[in-house]
GUDREN-574660 format. One line per field, with one value per residue: residue number from 1; x, y, z of N, C-alpha, C, O in turn; residue in three letters. Coordinates in steps of 0.02 Angstrom, whole numbers, plus 50000, padded with zeros to 5 digits. Layout:
# GUDREN-574660
resi (NUM	...)
nxx (X	...)
nyy (Y	...)
nzz (Z	...)
caxx (X	...)
cayy (Y	...)
cazz (Z	...)
cxx (X	...)
cyy (Y	...)
czz (Z	...)
oxx (X	...)
oyy (Y	...)
ozz (Z	...)
resn (ALA	...)
***
This chain:
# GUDREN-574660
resi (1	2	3	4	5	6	7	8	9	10	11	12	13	14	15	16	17	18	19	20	21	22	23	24	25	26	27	28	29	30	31	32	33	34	35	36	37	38	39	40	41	42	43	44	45	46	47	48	49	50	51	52	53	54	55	56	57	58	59	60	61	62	63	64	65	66	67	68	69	70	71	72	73	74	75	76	77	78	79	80	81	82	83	84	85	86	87	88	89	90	91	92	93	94	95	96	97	98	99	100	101)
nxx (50044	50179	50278	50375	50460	50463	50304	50183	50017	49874	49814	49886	49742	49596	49503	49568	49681	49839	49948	50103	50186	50330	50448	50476	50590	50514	50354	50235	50218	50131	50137	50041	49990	49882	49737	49652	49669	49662	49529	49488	49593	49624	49549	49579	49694	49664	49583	49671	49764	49692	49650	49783	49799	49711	49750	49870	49969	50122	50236	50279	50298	50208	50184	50067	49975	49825	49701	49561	49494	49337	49339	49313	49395	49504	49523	49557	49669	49752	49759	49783	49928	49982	49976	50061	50171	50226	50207	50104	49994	49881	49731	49609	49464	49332	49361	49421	49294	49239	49265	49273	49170)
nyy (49260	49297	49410	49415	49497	49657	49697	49740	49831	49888	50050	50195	50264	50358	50345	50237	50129	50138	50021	49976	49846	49805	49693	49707	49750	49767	49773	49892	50001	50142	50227	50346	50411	50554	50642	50676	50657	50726	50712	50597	50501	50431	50363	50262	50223	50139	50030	49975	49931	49839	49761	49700	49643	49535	49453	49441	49481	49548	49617	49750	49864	50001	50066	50175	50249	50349	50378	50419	50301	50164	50091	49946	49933	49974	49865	49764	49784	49792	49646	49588	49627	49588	49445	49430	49490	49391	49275	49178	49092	49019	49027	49053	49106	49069	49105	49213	49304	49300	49389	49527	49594)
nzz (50903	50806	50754	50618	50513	50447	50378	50271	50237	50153	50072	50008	49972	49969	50112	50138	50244	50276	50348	50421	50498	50605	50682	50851	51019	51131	51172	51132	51007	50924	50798	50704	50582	50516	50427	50508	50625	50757	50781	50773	50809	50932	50923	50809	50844	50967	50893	50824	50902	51003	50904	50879	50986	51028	50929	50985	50975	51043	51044	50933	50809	50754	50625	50541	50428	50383	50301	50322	50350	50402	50553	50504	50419	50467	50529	50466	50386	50468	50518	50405	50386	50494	50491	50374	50384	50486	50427	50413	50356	50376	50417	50519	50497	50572	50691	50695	50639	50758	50841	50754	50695)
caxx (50074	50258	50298	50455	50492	50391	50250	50102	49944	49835	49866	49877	49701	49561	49455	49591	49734	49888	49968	50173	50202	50392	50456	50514	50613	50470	50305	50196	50206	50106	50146	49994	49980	49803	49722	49603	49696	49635	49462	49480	49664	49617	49510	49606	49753	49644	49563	49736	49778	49632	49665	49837	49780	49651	49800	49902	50036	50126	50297	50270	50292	50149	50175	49981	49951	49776	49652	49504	49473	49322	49349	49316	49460	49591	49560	49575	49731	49813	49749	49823	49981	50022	49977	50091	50248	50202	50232	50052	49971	49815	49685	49547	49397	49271	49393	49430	49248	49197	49274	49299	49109)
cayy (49267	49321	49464	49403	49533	49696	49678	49801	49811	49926	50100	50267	50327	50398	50291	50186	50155	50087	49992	49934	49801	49790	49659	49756	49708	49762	49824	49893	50081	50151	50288	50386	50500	50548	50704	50665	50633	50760	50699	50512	50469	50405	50280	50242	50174	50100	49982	49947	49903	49779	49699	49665	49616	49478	49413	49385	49510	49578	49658	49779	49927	50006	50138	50192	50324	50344	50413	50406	50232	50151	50042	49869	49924	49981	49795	49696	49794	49776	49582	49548	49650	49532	49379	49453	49488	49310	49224	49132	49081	48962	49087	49034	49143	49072	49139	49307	49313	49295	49441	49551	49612)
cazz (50838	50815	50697	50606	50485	50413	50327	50260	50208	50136	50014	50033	49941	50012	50165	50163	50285	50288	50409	50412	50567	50622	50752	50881	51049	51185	51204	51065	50975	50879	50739	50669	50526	50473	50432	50568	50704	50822	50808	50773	50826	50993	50908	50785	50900	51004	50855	50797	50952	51004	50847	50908	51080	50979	50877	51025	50958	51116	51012	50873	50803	50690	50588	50530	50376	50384	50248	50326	50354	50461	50608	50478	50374	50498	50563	50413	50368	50533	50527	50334	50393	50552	50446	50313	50424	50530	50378	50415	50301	50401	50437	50578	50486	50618	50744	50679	50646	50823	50864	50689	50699)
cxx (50137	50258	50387	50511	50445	50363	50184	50057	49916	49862	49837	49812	49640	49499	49487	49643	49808	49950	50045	50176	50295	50410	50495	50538	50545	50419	50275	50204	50186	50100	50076	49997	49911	49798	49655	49603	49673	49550	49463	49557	49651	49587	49537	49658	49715	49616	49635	49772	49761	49630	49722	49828	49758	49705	49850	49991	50052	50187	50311	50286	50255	50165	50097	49978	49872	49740	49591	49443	49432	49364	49358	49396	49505	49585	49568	49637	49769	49807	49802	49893	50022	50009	50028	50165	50256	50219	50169	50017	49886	49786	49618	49490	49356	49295	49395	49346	49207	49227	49288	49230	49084)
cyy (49310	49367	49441	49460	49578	49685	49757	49794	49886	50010	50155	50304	50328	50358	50230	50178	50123	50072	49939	49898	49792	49752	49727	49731	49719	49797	49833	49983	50079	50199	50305	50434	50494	50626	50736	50641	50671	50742	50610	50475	50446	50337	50242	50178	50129	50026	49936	49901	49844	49721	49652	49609	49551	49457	49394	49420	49550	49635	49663	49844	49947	50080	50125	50241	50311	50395	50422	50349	50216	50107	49987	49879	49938	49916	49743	49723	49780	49666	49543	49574	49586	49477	49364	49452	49434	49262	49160	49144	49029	49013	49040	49082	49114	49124	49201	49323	49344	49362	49504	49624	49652)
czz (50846	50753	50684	50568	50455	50375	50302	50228	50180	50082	50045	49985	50006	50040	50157	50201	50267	50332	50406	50472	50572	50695	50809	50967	51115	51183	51134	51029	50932	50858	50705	50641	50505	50484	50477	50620	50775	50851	50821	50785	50883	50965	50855	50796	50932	50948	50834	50864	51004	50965	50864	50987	51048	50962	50919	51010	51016	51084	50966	50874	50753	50671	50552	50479	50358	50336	50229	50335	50411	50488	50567	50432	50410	50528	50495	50375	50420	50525	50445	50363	50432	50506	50406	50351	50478	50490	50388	50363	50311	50425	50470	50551	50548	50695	50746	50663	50683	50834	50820	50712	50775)
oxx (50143	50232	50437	50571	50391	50388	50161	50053	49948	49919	49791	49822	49640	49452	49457	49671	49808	49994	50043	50161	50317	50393	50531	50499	50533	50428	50284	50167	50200	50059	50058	50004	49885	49830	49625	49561	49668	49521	49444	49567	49708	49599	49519	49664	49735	49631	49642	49799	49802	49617	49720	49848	49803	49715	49881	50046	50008	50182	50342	50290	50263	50158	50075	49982	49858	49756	49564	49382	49452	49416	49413	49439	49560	49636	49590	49659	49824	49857	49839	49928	50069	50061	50046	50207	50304	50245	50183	50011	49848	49821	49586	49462	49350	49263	49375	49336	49163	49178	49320	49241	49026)
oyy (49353	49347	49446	49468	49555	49659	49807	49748	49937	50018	50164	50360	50308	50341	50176	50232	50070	50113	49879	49939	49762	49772	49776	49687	49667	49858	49794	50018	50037	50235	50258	50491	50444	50663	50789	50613	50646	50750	50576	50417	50427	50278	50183	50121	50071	49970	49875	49846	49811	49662	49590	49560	49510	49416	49342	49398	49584	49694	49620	49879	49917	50133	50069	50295	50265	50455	50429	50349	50232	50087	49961	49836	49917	49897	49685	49686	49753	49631	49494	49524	49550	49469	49306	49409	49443	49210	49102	49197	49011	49051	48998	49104	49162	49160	49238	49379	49386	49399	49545	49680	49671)
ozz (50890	50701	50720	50579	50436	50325	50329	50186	50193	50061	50085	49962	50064	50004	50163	50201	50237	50345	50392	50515	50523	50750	50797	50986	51146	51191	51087	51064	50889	50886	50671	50662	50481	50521	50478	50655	50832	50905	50868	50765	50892	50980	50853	50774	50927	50968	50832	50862	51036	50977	50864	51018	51046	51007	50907	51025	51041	51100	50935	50925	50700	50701	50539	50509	50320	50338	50175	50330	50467	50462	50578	50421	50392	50556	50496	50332	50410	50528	50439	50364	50414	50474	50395	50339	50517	50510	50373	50331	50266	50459	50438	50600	50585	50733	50791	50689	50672	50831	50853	50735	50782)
resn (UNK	UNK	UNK	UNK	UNK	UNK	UNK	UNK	UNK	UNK	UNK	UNK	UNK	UNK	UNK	UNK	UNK	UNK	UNK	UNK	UNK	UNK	UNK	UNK	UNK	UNK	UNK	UNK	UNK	UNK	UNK	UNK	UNK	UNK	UNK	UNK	UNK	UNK	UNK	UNK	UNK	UNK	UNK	UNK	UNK	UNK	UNK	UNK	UNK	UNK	UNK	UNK	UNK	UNK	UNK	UNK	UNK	UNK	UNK	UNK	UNK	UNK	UNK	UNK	UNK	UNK	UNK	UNK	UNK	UNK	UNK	UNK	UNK	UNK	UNK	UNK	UNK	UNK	UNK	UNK	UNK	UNK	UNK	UNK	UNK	UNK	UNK	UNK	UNK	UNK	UNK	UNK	UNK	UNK	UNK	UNK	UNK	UNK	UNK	UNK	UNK)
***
C-alpha cells in the first residue's frame, strides 16, 4: 500500500490514540507523544509499526499522540489512517482479520 497524502485517524480523548500517516521519501519514523511513554512507548511503536509491516507500508512518517490506548486500537487507527491517506477504499476484512487478533 502506497501512502499518497496525510491522513488520520483517531482523537485526542482518553484510551484513545491518534495516529497522522505522511508519505515520506525513505524508510519509516515514528513520532510519539503519550503520557506513558516511558513505560509503554516501546510497545507502542512497535504495534504501530507491525501494523505497517502487515499493510505492506515501507515509506511513512507517523506522528502518534497517544492517550492511553490498547494494542486493538492503536491498530485499527493506524489501519483506517493508511487506508485513509491510500485513498483505498476495498478492505480485505478476512485478511486483516487473520492477522488483527
Amino acid at each position: 500500500m502506497k501512502i499518497n497524502h496525510p491522513a488520520t485517524a483517531g482523537t485526542l480523548e482518553s484510551s484513545d490514540i491518534q495516529i497522522t500517516l505522511t508519505p515520506a521519501d525513505s524508510g519509516t519514523t515514528i513520532q510519539l507523544q503519550s503520557s506513558v511513554e516511558k513505560q509503554f512507548g516501546e510497545q507502542i511503536r512497535a504495534v504501530i509499526a507491525a501494523t505497517l509491516t502487515k499493510l505492506g507500508i515501507e515509506e511513512v512518517a507517523v506522528e502518534a499522540n497517544d492517550k492511553g490506548a490498547l494494542d486493538c486500537t492503536i491498530k485499527a487507527r493506524t489501519i483506517a489512517a493508511a487506508y485513509r491517506a491510500a485513498d483505498n477504499k476495498t478492505f480485505d476484512w478476512e485478511e486483516i482479520n487473520t492477522w488483527i487478533n
